[in-house]
C-alpha positions in Angstrom: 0.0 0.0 0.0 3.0 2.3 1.0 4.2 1.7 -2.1 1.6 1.9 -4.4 1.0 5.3 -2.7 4.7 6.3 -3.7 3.9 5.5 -6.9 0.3 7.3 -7.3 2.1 10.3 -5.9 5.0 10.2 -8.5 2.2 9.9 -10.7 0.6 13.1 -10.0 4.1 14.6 -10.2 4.9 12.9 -13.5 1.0 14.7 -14.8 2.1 17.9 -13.2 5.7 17.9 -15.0 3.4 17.1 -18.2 1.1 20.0 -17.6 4.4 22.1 -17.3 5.9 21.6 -20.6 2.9 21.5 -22.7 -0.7 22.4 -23.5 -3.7 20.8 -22.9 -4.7 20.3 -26.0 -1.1 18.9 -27.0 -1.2 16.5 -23.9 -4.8 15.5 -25.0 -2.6 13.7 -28.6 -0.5 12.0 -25.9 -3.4 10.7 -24.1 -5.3 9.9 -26.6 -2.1 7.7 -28.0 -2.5 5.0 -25.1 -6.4 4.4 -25.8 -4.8 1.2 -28.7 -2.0 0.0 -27.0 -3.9 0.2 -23.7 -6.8 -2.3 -25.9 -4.1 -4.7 -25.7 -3.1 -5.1 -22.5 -6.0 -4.8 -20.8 -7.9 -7.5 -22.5 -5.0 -10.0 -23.1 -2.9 -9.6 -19.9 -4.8 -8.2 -17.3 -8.2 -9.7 -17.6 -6.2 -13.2 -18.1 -3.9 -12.3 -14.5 -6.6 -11.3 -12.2 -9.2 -13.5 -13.1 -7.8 -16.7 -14.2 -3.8 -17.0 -13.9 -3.5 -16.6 -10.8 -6.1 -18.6 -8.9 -4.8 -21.6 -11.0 -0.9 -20.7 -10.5 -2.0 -20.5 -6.6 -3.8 -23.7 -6.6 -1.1 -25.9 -7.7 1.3 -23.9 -5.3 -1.3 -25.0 -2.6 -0.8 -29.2 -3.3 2.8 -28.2 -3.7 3.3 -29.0 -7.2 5.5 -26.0 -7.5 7.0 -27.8 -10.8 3.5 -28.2 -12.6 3.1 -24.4 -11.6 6.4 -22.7 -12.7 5.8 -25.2 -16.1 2.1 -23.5 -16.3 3.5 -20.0 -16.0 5.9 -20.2 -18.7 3.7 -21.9 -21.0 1.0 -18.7 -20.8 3.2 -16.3 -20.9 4.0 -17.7 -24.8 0.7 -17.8 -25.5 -0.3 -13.9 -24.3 3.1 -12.8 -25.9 2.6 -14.4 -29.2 -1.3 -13.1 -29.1 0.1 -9.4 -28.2 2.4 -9.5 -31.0 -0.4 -10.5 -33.8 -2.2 -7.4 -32.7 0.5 -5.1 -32.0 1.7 -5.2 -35.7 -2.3 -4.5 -36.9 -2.1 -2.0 -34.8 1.3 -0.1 -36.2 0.3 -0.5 -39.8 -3.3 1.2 -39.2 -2.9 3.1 -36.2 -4.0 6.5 -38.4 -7.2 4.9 -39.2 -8.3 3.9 -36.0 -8.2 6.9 -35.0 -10.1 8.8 -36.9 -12.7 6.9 -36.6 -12.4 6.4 -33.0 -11.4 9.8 -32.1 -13.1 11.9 -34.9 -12.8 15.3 -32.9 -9.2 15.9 -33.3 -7.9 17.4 -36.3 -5.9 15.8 -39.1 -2.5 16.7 -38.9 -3.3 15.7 -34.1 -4.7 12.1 -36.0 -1.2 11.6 -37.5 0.3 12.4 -34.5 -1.5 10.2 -32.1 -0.9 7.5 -34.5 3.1 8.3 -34.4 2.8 8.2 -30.4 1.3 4.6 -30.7 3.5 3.0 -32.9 6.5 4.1 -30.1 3.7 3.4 -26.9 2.8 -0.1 -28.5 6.6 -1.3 -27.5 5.9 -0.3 -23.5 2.4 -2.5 -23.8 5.6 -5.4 -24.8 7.4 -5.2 -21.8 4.5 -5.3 -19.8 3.0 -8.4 -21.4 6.1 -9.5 -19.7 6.4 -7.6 -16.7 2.7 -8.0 -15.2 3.1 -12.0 -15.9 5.6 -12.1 -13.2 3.8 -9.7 -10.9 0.8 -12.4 -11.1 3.7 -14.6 -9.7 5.0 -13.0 -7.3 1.7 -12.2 -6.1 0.6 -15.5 -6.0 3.3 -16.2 -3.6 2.5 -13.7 -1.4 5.9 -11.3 -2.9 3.8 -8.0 -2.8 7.2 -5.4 -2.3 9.2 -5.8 -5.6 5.6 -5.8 -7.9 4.6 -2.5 -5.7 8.1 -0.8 -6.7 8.1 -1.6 -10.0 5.4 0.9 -11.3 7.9 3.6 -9.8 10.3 3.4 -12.5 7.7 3.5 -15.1 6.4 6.5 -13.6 10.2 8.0 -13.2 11.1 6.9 -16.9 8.2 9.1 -18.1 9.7 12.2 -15.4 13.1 11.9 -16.7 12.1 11.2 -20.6 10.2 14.2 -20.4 13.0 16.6 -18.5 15.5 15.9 -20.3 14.2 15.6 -24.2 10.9 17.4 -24.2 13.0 20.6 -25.1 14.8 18.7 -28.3 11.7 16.1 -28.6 8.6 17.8 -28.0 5.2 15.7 -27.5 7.9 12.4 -28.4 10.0 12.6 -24.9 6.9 11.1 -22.7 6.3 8.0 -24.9 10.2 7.1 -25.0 9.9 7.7 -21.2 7.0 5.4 -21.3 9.0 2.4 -23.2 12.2 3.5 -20.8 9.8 2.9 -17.9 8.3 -0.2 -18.8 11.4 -2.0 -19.6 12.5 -1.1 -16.3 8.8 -2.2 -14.8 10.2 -5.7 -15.9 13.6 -5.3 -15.5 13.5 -5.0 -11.7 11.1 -8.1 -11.2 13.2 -10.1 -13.3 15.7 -11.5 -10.6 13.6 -12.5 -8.0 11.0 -14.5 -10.0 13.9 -16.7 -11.3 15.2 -17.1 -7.9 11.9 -18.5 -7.0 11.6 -20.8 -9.9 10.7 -18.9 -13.1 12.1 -20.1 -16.3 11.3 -19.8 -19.6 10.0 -22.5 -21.5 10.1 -22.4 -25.5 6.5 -24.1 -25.6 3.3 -23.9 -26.6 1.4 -26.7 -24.6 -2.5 -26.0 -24.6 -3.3 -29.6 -23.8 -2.1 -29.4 -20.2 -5.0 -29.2 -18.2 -4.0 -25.7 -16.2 -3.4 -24.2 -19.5 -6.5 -24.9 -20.1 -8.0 -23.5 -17.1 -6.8 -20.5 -17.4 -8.2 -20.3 -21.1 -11.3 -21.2 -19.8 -11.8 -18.9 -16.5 -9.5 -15.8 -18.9 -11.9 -16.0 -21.8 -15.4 -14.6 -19.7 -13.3 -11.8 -18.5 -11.6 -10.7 -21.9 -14.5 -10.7 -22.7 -15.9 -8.4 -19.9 -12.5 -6.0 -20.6 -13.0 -5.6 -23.9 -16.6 -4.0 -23.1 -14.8 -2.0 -20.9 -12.0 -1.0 -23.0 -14.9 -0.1 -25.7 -16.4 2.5 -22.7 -13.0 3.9 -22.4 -13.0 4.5 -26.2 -16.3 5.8 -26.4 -15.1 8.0 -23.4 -12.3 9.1 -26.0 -14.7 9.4 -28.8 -17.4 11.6 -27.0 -15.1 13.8 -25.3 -13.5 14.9 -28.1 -16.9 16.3 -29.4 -16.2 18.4 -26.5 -13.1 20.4 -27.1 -9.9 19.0 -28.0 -8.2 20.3 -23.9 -11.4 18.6 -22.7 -9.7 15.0 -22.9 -7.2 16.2 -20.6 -9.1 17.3 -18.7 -11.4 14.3 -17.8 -7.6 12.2 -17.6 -6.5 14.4 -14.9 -9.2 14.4 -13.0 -9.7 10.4 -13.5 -6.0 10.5 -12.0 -6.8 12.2 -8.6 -10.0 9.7 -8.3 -7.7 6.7 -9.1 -5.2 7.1 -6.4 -7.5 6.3 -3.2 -9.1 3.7 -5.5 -5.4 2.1 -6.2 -3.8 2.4 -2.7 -6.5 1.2 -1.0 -9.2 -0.9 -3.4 -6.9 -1.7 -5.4 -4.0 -3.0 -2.8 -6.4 -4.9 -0.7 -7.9 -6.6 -3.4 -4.8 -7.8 -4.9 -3.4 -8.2 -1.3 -6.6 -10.5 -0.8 -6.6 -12.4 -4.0 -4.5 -15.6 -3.4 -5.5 -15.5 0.6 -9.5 -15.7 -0.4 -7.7 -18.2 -3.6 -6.6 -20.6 -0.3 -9.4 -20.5 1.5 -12.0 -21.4 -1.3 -9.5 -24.2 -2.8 -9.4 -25.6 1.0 -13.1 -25.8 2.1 -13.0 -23.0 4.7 -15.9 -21.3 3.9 -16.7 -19.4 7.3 -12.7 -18.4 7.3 -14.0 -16.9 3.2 -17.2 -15.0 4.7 -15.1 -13.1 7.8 -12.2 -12.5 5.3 -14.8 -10.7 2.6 -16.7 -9.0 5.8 -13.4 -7.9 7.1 -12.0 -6.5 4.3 -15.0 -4.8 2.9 -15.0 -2.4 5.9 -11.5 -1.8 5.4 -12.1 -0.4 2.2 -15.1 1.4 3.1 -13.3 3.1 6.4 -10.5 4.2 4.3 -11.6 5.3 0.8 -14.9 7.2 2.4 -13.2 10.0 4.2 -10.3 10.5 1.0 -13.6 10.9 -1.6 -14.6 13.6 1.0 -11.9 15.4 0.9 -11.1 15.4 -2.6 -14.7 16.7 -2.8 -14.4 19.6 -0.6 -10.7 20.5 -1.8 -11.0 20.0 -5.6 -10.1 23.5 -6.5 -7.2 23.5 -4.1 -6.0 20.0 -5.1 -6.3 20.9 -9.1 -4.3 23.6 -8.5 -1.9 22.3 -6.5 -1.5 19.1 -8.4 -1.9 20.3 -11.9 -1.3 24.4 -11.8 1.3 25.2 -14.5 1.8 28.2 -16.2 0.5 26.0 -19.0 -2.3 24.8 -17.2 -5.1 28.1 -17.3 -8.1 28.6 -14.6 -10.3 27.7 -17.1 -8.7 24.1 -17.6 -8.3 24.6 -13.4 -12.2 25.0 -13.1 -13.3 22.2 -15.3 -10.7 19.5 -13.7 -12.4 20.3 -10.4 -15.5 19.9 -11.9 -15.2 16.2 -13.0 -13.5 15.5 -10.5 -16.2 16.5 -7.4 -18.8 14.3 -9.9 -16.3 11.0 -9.8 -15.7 11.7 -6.0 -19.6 10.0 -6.4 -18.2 7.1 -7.4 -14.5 6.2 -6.0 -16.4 4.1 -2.7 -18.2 1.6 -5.4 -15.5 1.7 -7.9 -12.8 0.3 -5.1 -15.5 -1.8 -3.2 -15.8 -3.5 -7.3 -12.0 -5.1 -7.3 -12.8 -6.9 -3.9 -16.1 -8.4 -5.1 -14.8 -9.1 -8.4 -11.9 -10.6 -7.4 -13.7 -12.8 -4.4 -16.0 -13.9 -7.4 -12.5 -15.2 -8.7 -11.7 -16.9 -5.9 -14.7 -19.1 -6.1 -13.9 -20.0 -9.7 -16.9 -17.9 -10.9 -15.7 -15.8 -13.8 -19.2 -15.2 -16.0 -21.5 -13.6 -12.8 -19.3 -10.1 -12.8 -18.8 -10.2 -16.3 -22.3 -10.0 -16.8 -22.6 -7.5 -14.4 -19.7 -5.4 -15.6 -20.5 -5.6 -19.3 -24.3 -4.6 -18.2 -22.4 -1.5 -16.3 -20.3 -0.5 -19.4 -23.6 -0.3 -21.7 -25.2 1.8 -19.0 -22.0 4.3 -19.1 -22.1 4.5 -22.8 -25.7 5.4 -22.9 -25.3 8.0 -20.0 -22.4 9.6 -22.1 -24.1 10.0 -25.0 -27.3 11.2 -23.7 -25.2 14.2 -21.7 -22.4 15.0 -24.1 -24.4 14.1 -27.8 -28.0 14.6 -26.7 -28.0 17.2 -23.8 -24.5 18.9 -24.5 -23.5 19.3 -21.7 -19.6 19.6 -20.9 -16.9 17.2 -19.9 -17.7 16.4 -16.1 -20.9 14.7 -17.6 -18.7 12.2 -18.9 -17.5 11.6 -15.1 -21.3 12.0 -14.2 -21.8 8.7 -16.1 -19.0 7.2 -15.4 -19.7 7.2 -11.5 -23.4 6.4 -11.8 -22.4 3.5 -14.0 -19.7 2.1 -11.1 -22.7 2.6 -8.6 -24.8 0.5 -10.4 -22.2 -2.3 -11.0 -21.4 -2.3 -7.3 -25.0 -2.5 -5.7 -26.1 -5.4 -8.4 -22.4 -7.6 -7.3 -23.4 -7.6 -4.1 -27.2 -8.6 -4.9 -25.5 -11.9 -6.9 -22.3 -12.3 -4.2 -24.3 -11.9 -0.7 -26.4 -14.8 -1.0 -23.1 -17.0 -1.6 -21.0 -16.1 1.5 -23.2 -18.3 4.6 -22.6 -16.7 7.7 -23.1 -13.5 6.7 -23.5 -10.5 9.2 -25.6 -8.5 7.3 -26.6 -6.6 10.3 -23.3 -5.9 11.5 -21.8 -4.5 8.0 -24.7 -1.9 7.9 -24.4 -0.7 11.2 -20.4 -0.6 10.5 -21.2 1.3 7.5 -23.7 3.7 9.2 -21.0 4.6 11.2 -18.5 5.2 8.6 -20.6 7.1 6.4 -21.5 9.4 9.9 -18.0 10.2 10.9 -17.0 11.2 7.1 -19.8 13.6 6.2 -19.4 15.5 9.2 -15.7 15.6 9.0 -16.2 16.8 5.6 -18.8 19.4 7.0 -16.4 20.5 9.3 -13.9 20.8 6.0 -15.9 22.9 3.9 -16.7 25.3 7.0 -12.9 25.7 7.4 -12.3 26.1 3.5 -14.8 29.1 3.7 -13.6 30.6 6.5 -9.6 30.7 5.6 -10.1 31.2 2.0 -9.8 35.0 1.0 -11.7 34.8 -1.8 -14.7 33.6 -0.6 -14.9 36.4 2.2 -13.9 38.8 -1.0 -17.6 37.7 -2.4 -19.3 38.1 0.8 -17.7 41.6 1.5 -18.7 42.3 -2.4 -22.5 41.0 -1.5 -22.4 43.2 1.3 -21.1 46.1 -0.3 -24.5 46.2 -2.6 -26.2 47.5 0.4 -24.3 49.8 1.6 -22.9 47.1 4.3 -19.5 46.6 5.9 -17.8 44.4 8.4 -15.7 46.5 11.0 -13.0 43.9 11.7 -10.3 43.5 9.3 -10.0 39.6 8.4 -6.9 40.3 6.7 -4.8 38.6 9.7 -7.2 35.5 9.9 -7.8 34.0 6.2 -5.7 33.3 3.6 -4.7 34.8 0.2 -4.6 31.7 -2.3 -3.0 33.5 -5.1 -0.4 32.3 -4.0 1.1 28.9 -3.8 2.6 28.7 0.0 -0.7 30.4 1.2 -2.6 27.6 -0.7 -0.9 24.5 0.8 -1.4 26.1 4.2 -5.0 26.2 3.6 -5.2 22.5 1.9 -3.0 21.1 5.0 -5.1 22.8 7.5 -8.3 22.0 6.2 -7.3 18.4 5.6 -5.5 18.0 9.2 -8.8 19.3 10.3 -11.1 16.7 8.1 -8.7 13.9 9.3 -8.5 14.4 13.3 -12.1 15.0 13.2 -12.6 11.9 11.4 -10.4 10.0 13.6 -12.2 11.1 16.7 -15.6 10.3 15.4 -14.2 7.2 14.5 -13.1 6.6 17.8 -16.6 7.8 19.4 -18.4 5.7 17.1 -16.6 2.9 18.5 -15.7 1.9 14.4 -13.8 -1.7 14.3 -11.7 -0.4 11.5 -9.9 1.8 13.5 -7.8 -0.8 14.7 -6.4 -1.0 10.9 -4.4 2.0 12.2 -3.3 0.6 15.8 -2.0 -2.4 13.6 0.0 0.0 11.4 1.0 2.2 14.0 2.2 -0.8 16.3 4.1 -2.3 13.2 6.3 0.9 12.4 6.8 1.1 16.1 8.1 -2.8 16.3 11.8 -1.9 15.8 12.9 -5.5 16.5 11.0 -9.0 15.9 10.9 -11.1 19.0 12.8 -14.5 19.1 10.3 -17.2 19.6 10.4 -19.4 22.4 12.2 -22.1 22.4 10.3 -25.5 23.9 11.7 -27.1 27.0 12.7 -30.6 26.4 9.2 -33.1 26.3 7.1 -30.2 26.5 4.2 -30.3 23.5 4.8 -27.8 21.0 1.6 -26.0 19.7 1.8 -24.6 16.2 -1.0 -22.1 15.2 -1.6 -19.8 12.5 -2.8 -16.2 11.8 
């Protein structure tokens, strides 16, 4: 979690460096390059990972036929990189055509461009057809560090790609970053999946029956991604309708929603993948239910209070995260915008990888593809209606995208609930009540402190009072703050957020919330400088061995 927080973080600092050097209507052609390439990966790598590879990779690692596992591995990873390739060269010879018909908006000579981006980007999706294989095995042995650190050299290939040859390069030095990155991404996972085991096999074995498997759990959810890869290129497609800068603006703002989703739903559901895996290959269904319960409140109590907060400080945060010389009030304003309407949906959209994935781990592929394909439909429809029928602008798009995730969640748990038996249902609400209670008044108590330490908002009461002749005798000039200007501004965002979280934390605590012992755990762990020795048996005495 720590580190997929690093790597959100350098994220928002690679965006910010991007928003420095050029427009947004130029970084809307580099954006826009990655929709192809992205098709790739997403349907042939990480649909196949999640959903299929690695419950059957875990499963033989369970009867300890570590051999039959490593051969397994090897033998897919042939198979997805052979696949990648077919399409990858279809895509390089047409890539111009594509995308004028997928992203009809942009102008000829922004079409040739985007295409001449995708031919670079489509060699980064080839190191990752690599790279995310052997994080599915890492993961699957419960190696979460080195797959966590990895994603920070892609990120810092794109920084330093862009620093150092956007000047000579232009638009060009982010995608070589990209490829530097992602070679990297692999590089650095390399070593310690051979020391466990990994080698490359020059096969191509579908008869062996986990081969097989994972053919048949992979293919429902390819099938579910590439619905969802068409929303994100209908996404593409209708916001280029828009304005040409309105692209940008929707990816940015997707960004800032995406990091609580990764470092929490994201982390925990990966985290919780081959544990729940164990549990349902070994029969222990009550062990499945608390596990599921457990962890759905974690989420919850942890993504809740951050879509708060990015709600009440999305002007702040924008300009903060994204406020380059480049980077106008205008494009500041409509950032914020979409991202207050996805703030609707970050709870439901994290909340998704847990029940998707403990759909997985009871061999059940089909059920959330259904669900998710029925989801991705919705969103389309939503889009058009706003953007093609209504016209209204970008954060419509982010309107339907949220309203879409809402839907996918609620109808998940209707099909998951009734599977899980001992199910507290009673408990989780009243959990949830609770969580819900301490973040909207913590984010009351935000927006009350924004208005009363932000200059410009007393500026347009004193301006309202001024129309009738009014005036306030006290001079706040001593109290608030003047956020023109960038030191002023993080004071405000780290005061109204220290405010949002110790209030949170204390309701929390009132509330009598079970997840706050998530942070006594973490806390206590930092604080553990040293591990304790166990204790050694005395000679004939029974020695008791239990598990946590």
């Amino acid at each position: 979690m720590v580190m997929i927080a690093t790597s959100r973080i350098l994220g928002l600092i690679r965006n910010r460096i991007l928003a420095h050097f050029f427009s947004a209507e130029t970084l809307a052609v580099y954006f826009a390059a990655f929709r192809l390439p992205e098709v790739i990966f997403e349907v042939l790598i990480f649909g196949a990972l999640s959903s299929a590879f690695i419950p059957i990779f875990t499963s033989y690692i369970s009867r300890k036929q570590k051999d039959q596992a490593w051969y397994v591995a090897a033998v897919s990873l042939n198979f997805a990189f052979l696949i990648f390739s077919f399409l990858a060269i279809l895509i390089f010879i047409f890539a111009n055509p594509l995308y004028r018909l997928i992203a009809p908006g942009f102008a000829p000579e922004q079409t040739s461009q985007i295409a001449s981006l995708t031919r670079i980007l489509i060699l980064a999706q080839g190191f990752f057809v690599l790279s995310y294989f052997l994080t599915g095995v890492l993961e699957s042995l419960q190696r979460f560090l080195i797959p966590a650190i990895a994603p920070l050299f892609y990120n810092l290939g794109i920084i330093l790609g862009t620093v150092i040859l956007a000047p000579s390069m232009g638009i060009y030095a982010p995608a070589i970053g990209a490829v530097a990155g992602a070679c990297l991404h692999f590089l650095i996972q390399l070593p310690l999946a051979i020391h466990l085991g990994f080698r490359p096999r020059g096969k191509l074995d579908f008869s062996h029956p986990g081969v097989r498997g994972i053919g048949r759990l992979a293919l429902p959810r390819i099938i579910e991604l590439s619905f969802l890869q068409l929303g994100e290129t209908a996404e593409l497609f209708l916001a280029s309708f828009v304005s040409t800068a309105a692209y940008t603006y929707y990816t940015f703002a997707n960004s800032l929603q995406l990091l609580p989703v990764g470092l929490f739903g994201t982390s925990i559901a990966k985290a919780s993948l081959p544990s729940l895996s164990y549990q349902s290959a070994r029969g222990e269904t009550k062990q499945f239910s608390q596990t599921f319960i457990a962890l759905f409140g974690q989420i919850l109590f942890l993504t809740l209070p951050c879509a708060v907060f990015l709600a009440v400080l999305r002007i702040p945060v924008v300009r903060l995260v994204f406020g380059a010389a480049r980077f106008t009030w205008e494009s500041t304003v409509q950032t914020s915008l979409a991202l207050s309407v996805f703030c609707l949906g970050i709870c439901s959209e994290a909340l998704i990888y847990l029940l998707t994935r403990t759909f997985y781990a009871l061999h059940d592929t089909i059920t959330p593809v259904k669900i998710s394909i029925g989801s991705i439909i919705l969103n389309i429809i939503l889009g058009v209606v706003f953007i093609l029928g209504i016209h209204l602008p970008i954060w419509s798009l982010a309107l339907a995208y949220s309203l879409a995730s809402i839907f996918q969640f609620l109808t998940l748990c209707v099909f998951l609930i009734p599977r899980l038996p001992n199910f507290d249902r009673k408990k989780l609400l009243i959990s949830n009540f609770k969580i819900f209670l301490a973040s909207f008044v913590s984010g009351g108590l935000m927006f009350v402190f924004l208005k009363v330490l932000d200059r410009s908002a007393w500026d347009k009461h004193l301006s309202f009072l001024g129309w009738f002749g009014l005036a306030l005798p006290i001079s706040f000039d001593r109290f608030v703050l003047d956020t023109r200007y960038t030191l002023n501004l993080i004071y405000l965002t780290a005061i109204v957020g220290f405010a949002g979280s110790a209030s949170y934390l204390l309701l929390s605590r009132i509330l009598r919330i079970e997840e706050m012992s998530i942070l006594t755990i973490i806390l206590a762990k930092i604080r553990k400088a040293k591990l304790v020795p166990p204790r050694i048996p005395k000679e004939k005495e029974p020695i008791t061995i239990t598990s946590t």
